[in-house]
C-alpha positions in Angstrom: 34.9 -128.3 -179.3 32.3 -125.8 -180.4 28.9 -126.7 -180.6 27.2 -126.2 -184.2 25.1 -124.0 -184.7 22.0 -125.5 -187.0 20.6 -129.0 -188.1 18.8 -131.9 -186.1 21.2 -134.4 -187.0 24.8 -135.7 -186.5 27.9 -133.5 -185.4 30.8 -133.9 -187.0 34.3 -132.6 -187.8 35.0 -131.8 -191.3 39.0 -131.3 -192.5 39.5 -130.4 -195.7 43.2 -130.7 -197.6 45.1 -128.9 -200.6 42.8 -127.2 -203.1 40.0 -128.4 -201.2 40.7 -126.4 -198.2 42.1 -123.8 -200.6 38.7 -123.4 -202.3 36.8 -123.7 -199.7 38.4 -120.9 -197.8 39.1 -123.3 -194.6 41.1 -126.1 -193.1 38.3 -127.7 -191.1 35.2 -127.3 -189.4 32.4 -128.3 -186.9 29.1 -129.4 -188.5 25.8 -130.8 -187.6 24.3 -132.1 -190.3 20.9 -132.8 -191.2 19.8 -136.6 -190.5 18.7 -137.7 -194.1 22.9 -137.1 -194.4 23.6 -140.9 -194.5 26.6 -141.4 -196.4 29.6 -140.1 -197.6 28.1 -138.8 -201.0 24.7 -137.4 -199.3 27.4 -135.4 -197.6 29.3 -134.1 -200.9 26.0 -133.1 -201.8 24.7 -131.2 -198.6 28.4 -129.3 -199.3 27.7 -128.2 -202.3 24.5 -126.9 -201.2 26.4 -124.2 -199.0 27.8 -121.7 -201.0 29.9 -121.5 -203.9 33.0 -122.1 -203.1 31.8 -125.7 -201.7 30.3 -125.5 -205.0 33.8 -125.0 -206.6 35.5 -127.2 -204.4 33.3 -130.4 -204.5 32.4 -129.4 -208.5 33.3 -132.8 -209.4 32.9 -135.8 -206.8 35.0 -138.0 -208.2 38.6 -136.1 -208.1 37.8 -136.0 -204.2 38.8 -138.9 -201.7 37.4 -139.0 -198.6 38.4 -141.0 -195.0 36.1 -141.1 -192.5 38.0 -141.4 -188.8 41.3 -142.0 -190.9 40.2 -144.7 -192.7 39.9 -144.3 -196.8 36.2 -145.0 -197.7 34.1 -144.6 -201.0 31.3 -142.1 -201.4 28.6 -145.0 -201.2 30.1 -145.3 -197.8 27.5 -144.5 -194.7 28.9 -141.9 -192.0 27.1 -143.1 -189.0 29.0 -142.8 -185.8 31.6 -141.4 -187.6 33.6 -138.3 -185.7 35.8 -137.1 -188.2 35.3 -137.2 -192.1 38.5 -135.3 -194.2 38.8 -134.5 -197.6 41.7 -134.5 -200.5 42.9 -134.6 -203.9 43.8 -138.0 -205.2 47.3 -139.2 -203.7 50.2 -139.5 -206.8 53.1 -141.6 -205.6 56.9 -142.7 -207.1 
């Protein structure tokens, strides 16, 4: 794994699925983010921050569902310890 490049807080892996990873332009990632990141909606937030196509992508917070280390989780949810945080549309199912 690559180290990241900037930041003085945790390092994580980001995945991002479907038109997320479509808009953002990638399928995953290797961040360190900055330690007032706490939770999963500081971290929506820090992403939108960095360009816009996160812009575009995370637009609207509450189309997006998160899992952090393949477990579903809410936005209020905190991130620490966590490895691997993924992104994706809202599942549909029949």
């Amino acid at each position: 794994m690559s180290r990241p490049r900037e930041g003085l807080g945790k390092a994580l892996k980001l995945l991002y699925f479907a038109w997320i990873r479509e808009r953002t332009g990638r399928a995953e990632e290797d961040v360190e983010l900055p330690a007032d990141v706490t939770t999963l909606g500081d971290l929506v937030a820090w992403l939108r921050q960095r360009g816009e196509e996160f812009e575009h992508a995370f637009a609207d917070p509450a189309v997006v569902r998160a899992a952090i280390d393949r477990t579903h989780a809410p936005l209020t949810a905190p991130i620490a310890g966590a490895r691997e945080i993924a992104f994706f549309p809202p599942m549909t199912g029949g």
